[in-house]
Every structure is written in C-alpha cells, then in structure tokens.
N, C-alpha and C positions, 0 to 999 in steps of 0.2 A: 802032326797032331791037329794044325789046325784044319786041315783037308778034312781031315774023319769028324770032327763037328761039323766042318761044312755040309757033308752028305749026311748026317743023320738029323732028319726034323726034331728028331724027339729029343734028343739031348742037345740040339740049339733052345729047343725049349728048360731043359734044366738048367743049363749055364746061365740063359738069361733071368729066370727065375734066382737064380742065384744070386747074379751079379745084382740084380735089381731089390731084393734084400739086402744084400750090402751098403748099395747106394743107399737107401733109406734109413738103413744103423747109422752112417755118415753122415747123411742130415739130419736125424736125431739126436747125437752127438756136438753133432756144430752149433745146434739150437734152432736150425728154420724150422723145423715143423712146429713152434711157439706162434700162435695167431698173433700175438703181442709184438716179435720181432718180425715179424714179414710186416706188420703195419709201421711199424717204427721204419721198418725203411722205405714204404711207402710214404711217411710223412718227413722222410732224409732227417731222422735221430738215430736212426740206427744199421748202422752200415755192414751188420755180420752178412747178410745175404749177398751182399755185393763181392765183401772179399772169398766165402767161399765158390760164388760161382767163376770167379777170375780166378782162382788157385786149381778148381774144377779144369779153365778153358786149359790152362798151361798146362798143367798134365796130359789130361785129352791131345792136345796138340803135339805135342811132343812124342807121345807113346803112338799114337798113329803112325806120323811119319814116320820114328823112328819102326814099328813093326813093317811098315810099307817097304822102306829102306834096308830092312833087314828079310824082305820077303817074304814076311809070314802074315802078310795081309796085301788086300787090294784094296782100294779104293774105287767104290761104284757110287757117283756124286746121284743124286736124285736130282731132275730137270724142275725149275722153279719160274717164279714170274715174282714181278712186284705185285701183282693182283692176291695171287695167294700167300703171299708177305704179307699184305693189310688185312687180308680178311681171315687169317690165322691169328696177327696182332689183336687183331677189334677182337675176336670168341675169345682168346687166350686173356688181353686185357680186363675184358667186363669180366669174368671169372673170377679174377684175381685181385681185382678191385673190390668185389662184392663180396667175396667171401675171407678175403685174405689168404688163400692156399693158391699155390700151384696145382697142377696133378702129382706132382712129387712130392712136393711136402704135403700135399692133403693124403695119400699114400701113407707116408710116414707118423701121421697125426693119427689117423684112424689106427695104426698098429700101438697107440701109444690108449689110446681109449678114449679118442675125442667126438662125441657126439656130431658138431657142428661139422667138423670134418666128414665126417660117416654121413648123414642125410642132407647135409649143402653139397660138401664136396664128391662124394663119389654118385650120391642120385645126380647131381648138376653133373657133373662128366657124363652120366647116362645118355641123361633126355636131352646134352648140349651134343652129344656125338649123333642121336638119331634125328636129331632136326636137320645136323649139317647131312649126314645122310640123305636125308630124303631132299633135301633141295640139290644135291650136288650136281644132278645131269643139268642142273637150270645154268648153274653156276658153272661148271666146266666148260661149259662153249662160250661163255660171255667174260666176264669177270675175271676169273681164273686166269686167263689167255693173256690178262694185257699184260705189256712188258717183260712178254718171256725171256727168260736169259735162259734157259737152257742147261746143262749141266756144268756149266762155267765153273771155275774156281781162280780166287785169286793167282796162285800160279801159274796157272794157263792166258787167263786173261794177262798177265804181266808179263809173262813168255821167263819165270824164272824159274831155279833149285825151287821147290817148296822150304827145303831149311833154308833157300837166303828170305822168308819171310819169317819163320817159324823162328827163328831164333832174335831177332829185332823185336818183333810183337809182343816175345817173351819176357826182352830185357824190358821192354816199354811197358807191360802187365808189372811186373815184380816190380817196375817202379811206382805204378799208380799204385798199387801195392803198401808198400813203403809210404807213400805220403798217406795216403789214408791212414796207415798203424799212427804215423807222425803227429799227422794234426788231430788226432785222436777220435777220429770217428767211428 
C-alpha cells in the first residue's frame, strides 16, 4: 500500500492534505491554535503547547520506527548543519514571537476564522518564505555550510538499535510528562 502512494504524486498530495487537516483538528482541539495559550507559554503560564508537542514527539517516534521496523517505511534523513539550525531558529523564532502562531497553529487559527492569523500569519509565511528565497544562493555557500553534520542521526552517531534510544526517550518524555501534569503546569 505504501509503495502505490509512494509512486503516485497526486495521491501523496491527498494523503498529506489529509493528514495535515487532521493535524490541525488536533491542534484545534488541544487549544494551540488560541493566540492567548501559545503566549501563555511563551511567558511559562501555560504549558498545553509543551505537553502536546512531547505527546506529539513520542507517537511520531515510536510509529516511525516502529513502521521502519516493520518495513513499511524508510527512513531518508535530510543532510543538516548547525548553520541552518540557527538560521531556521532565528525566521521560525522572530515569527513566533511576534505574532504568537506557528505555521501550524497559524494553519489552524485561520481554519477557525482568525483574522490576525490570516494577514500576520499566513501573508508573514508568504513574504518570510520569498525573502529567504531570494537570499538563499547567498546563504547556501556561506552560512548554511558551517557545521554540517550531514545526515547523521542519533543512532548512527551512537552506533545503536534506534529502539535502544527510542524507548528510554520515551519513558524519560512520559516522565517530564508526568511532572509537568504534577506540578500543575
């Protein structure tokens, strides 16, 4: 099944259209797409962002490997640097800062009928995506470059199973988990 999506573009395009409606009823649901809680936990009062993106990571992690594990997926790492980790941080940061949305819950904001979301968020994705655009050839020989690590991944770099990480990260998530429900944040 998964092969016959692999080969058809057009129905990789449905599926993700799909999934990615979902994802967004899911943060609708959870409450990030509220400008009020994405700032609340920018100013650490309000911690829903935090536990659903660490409920987020553990699934994610888990269903990968476990589909990798079970053959019906590959894993193709994308080649990275610390360069393009800062300069990803910094556009994504000031973004997110400024407006209070991600691209995913500003996504989900606008499906809900939020102005600010709609002409901050998605014109800002616009005109932030064609400026990096246009400077990219500057930035891909320079910047970009330093500290390439390559398509590394913790298991390779650590020479182990992927589950002998995948499952300690897990229990170590479900417990930061856990105290945060605890201490009531």
């Amino acid at each position: 099944m998964l092969s016959t999506i692999h080969e058809k573009k057009g129905l990789q395009l449905v599926v993700g259209l799909g999934l990615g409606i979902c994802f967004g009823f899911f943060l609708q649901k959870g409450g990030v797409t509220q400008y009020n809680v994405i700032i609340g936990q920018l100013l650490l009062t309000d911690f829903t962002v935090v536990k659903i993106m660490l409920t987020a990571m553990i699934v994610g992690m888990i269903g990968v490997h476990l589909m990798k594990s079970l053959g019906l997926a590959q894993l193709h790492p994308k080649p990275g640097s610390f360069g393009m980790s800062a300069i990803g941080g910094l556009i994504f940061g000031v973004g997110f800062g400024t407006l209070g949305y991600c691209p995913g819950t500003v996504m989900g904001a606008v499906a809900e009928g939020s102005l600010d979301a709609l002409f901050g968020g998605v014109v800002g994705i616009l005109i932030g995506a064609g400026l990096f655009a246009g400077v990219y050839s500057r930035l891909a020989s320079g910047i970009l470059k330093k500290g390439d690590f390559g398509d590394m991944t913790f298991p390779r770099l650590f020479k182990v199973n992927p589950w002998a990480l995948v499952i300690p990260v897990s229990i170590g998530i479900l417990a930061l988990l856990f105290w945060i429900h605890k201490a009531g944040l």
